[in-house]
C-alpha positions in Angstrom: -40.8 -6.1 3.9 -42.3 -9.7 5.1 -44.0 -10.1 2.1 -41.0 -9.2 -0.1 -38.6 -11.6 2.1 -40.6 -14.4 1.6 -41.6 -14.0 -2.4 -37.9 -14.2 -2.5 -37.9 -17.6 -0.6 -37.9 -17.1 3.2 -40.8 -18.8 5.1 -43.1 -17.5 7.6 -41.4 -19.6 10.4 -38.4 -17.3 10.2 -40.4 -14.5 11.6 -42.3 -16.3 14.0 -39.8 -15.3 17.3 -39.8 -11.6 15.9 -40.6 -8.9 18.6 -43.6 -8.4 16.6 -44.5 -12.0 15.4 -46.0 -12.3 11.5 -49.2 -13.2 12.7 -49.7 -10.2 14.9 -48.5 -7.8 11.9 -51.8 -6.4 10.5 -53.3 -5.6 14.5 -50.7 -3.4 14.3 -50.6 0.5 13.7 -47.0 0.8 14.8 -43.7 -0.9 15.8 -40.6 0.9 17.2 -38.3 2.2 14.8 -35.4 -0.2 16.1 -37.4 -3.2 15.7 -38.2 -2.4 12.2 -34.3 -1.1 11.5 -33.6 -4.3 13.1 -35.5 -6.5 10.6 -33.8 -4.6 7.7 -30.0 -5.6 9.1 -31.7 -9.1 9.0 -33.3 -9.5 5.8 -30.2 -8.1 4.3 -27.9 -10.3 6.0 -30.4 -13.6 4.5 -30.9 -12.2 1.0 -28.0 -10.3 0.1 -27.2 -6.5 -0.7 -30.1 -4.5 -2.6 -33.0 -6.1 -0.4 -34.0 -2.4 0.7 -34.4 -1.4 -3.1 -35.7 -4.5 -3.8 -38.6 -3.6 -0.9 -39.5 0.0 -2.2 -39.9 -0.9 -6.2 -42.9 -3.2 -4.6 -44.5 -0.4 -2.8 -47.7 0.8 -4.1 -49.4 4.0 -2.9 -51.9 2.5 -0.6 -49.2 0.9 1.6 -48.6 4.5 2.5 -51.9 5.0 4.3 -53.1 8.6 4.8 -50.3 9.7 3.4 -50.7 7.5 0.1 -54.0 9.5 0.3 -52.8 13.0 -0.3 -50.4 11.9 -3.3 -53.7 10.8 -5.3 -54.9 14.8 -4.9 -51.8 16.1 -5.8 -51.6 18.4 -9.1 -47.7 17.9 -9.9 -45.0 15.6 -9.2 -43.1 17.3 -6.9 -45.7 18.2 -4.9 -45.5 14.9 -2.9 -42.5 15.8 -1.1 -44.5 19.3 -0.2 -47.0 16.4 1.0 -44.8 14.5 2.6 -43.3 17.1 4.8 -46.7 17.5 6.4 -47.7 14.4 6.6 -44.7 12.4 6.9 -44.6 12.4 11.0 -47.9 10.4 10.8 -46.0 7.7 9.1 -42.7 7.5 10.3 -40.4 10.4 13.0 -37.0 9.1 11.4 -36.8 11.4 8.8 -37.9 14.4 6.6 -37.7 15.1 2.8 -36.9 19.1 1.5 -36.3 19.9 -1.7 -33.6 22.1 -3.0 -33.2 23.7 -7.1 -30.1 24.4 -8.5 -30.4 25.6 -11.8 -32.1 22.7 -14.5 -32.1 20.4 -11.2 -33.9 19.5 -7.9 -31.9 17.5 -5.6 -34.8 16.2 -3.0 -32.7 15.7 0.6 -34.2 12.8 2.7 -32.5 14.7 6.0 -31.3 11.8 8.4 -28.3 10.2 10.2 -27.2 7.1 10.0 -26.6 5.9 13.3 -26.7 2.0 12.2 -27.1 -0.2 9.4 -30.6 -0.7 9.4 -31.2 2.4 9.2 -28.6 2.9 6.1 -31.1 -0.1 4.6 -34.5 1.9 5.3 -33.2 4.5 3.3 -32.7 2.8 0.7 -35.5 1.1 0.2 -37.6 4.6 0.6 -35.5 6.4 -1.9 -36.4 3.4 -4.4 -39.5 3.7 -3.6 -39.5 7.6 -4.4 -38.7 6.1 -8.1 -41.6 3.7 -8.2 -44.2 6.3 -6.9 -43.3 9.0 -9.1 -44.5 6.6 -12.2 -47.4 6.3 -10.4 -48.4 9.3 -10.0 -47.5 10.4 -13.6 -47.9 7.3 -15.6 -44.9 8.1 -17.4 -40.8 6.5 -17.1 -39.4 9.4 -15.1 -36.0 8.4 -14.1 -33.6 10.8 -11.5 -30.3 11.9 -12.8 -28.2 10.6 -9.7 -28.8 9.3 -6.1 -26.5 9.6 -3.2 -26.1 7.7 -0.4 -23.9 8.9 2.6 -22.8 4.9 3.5 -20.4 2.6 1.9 -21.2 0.6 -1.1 -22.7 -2.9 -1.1 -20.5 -6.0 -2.7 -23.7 -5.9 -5.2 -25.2 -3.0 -7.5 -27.2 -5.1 -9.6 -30.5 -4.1 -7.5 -29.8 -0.4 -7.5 -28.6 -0.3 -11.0 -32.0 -1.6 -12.5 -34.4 0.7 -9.6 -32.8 4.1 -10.5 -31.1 3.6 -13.9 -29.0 6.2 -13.4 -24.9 7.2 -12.2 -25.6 5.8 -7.7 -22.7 8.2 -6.0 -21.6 6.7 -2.5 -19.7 7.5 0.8 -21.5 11.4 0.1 -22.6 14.2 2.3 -26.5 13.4 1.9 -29.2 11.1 1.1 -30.5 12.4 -2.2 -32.5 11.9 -5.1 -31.8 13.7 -7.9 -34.6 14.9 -10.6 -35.1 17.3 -13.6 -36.8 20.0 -12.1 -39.4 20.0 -15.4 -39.8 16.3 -14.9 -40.9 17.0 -11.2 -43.2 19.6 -12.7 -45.3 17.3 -14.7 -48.9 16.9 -14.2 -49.6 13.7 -12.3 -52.5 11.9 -14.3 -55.3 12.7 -12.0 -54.6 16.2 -12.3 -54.7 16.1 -15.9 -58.0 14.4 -16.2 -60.1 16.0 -13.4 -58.3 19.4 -14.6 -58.9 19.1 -18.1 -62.4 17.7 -17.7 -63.4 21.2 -16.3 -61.1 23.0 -18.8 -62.8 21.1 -21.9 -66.7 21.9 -20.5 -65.2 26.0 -20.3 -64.4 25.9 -24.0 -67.9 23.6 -25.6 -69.4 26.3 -22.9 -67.9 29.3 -24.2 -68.1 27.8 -27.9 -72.0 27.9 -27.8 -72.1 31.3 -26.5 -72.6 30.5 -22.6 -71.1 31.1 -19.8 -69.9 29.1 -16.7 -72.8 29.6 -14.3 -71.6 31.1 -11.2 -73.0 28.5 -9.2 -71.5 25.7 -11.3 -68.0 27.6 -11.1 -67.9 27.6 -7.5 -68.9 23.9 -7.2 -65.7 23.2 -9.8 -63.3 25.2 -7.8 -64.6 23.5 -4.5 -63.5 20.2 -6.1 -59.6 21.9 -6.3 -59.8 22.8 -3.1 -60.5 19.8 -1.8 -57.8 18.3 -4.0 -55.3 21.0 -3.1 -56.0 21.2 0.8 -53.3 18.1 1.8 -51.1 20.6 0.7 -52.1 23.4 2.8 -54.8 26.3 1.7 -54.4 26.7 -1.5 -54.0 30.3 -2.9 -56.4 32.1 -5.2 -54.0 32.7 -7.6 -53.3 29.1 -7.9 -57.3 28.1 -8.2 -57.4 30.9 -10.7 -54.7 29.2 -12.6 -56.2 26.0 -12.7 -59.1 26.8 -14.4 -57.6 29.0 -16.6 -59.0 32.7 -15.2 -56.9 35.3 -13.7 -57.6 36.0 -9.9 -59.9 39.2 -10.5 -62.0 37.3 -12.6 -62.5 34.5 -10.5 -62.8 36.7 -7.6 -65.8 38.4 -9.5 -67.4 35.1 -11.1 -67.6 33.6 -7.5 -69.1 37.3 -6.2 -71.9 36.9 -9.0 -72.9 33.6 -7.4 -72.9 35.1 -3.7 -69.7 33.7 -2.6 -66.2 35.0 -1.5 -63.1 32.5 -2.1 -62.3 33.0 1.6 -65.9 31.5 2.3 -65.8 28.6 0.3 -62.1 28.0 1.7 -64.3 27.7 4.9 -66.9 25.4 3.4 -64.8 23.3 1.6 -62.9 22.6 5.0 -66.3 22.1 7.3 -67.5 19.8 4.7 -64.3 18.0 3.9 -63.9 18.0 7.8 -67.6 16.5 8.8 -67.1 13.7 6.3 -64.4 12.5 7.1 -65.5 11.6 10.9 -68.5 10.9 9.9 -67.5 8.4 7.1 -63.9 7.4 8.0 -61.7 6.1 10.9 -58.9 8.3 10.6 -57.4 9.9 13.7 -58.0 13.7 14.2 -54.7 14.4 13.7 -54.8 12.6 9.7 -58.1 14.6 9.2 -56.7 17.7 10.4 -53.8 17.6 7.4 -56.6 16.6 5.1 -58.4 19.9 5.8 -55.0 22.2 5.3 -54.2 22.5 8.6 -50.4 22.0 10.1 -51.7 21.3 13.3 -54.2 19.7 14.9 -55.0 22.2 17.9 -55.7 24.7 14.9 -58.1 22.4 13.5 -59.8 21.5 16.9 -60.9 25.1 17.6 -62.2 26.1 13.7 -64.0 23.0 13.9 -65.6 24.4 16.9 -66.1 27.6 15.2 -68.2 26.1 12.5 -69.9 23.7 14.6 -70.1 24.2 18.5 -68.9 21.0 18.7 -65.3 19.8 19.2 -64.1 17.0 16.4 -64.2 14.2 19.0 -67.9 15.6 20.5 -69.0 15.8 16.7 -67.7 11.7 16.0 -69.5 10.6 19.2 -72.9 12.4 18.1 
């Protein structure tokens, strides 16, 4: 939000007497959620109606952190709000997304009340930003069909108009975005190319008269685990979809190379697991939702399961 205020002419002075001067910004891995509604009700009073949108169609995935992460694994558009109901308490406690079809459409809620106008503000700017990293992920123009906003209209559309290029309802009963349901089905563009990577080696494979190893097939599906695990455990059925095998197959291709699906569920975790304090600075709690787990106390007692060690015991080692 600094950054945005002052590329559109505000200096760094102005923030110097904030609760949080600029200069002690990036020590920080938190600020209160009224000091940062606060700064929206005062970067929209300086630069005019539309500063919120303005903010998220400059947001880029890494600015999410951890949860920036998890969008980069995921197989489908949608599957970021699936994400971001995990992971989304690590990043902020003001608000949840859920998704909900009706027919040809998914309307994805962004549940919160609007108790004062900063808050209004920080909505807007994070359902513009919903726009911005949908492209992302996809690398294609996907647009929603409508957005809703539960507040009053600004004096100034201009900013909304070019962010979600679609009919912006006001004064309504939620915060939502509204998509295609097929659009929020399409393959984000990692998902295509790490998919079809393994899909196009099955076919040259299979087209010279071979077969997928056994040993090869379980190291493939342990890179989809990996991918899927943000999301929670991912089922058989949807590994077996991936790389284009129905689930008794794959059940029986992973039994020729000496391994059950349930086991390499296990390894997959462990190893994603033991990396990731090895390599990383992430908080238990991040690593725990890397590893498919919904809560951390779950996570502290498989990890001693497979280790003897607690996660924090294993770190220090």
């Amino acid at each position: 939000m600094l950054n945005c205020a002052i590329a559109e002419g505000m200096k760094r002075e102005d923030f110097m007497n904030l609760p949080a001067p600029i200069d002690t910004i990036d020590d920080l891995q938190a600020i209160p959620a009224d000091e940062f509604f606060s700064l929206h009700e005062f970067l929209d009073e300086k630069l005019g109606p539309g500063f919120g949108v303005r903010v998220g169609q400059q947001m880029k995935i890494e600015d999410y952190g951890v949860l920036g992460l998890s969008w980069r694994t995921c197989s489908w558009a949608g599957e970021i709000f699936e994400r971001s109901e995990r992971y989304f308490k690590l990043l902020s406690n003001t608000f949840m997304w859920q998704i909900k079809e009706e027919g040809n459409l998914s309307h994805v809620h962004l549940n919160r009340e609007a108790h004062r106008r900063g808050l209004e503000l920080s909505t807007e700017a994070s359902l513009s930003a919903t726009v911005v990293v949908l492209q992302a992920m996809t690398e294609k123009p996907i647009f929603p069909t409508q957005v809703a906003f539960k507040h009053d209209p600004p004096t100034d559309l201009s900013s909304y108009k070019e962010a979600f290029q679609c009919p912006i309802y006001f004064n309504q009963p939620h915060y939502s975005i509204t998509y295609k349901t097929s659009d929020l089905r399409t393959r984000t563009a990692k998902a295509d190319s790490s998919i079809n990577q393994f899909l196009v080696q099955r076919v040259e494979e299979e087209t010279n008269g071979l077969e997928v190893s056994g040993s090869k097939l379980a190291f493939d599906v342990e890179k989809l685990i990996t991918d899927a695990l943000p999301s929670g455990i991912p089922s058989i059925h949807y590994i077996a979809e991936q790389v284009g095998m129905s689930n008794r197959t794959l059940t029986r291709r992973l039994s020729d190379a000496g391994i059950s699906y349930r086991d390499l569920i296990k390894k997959t975790q462990e190893g994603v697991a033991t990396y990731l304090l090895k390599k990383s600075s992430r908080s238990i709690a991040e690593i725990a939702f890397e590893t498919g787990f919904s809560e951390q106390s779950a996570f502290n007692r498989a990890f001693k399961r497979w280790t003897g060690l607690s996660p924090v015991e294993f770190r220090k080692s």
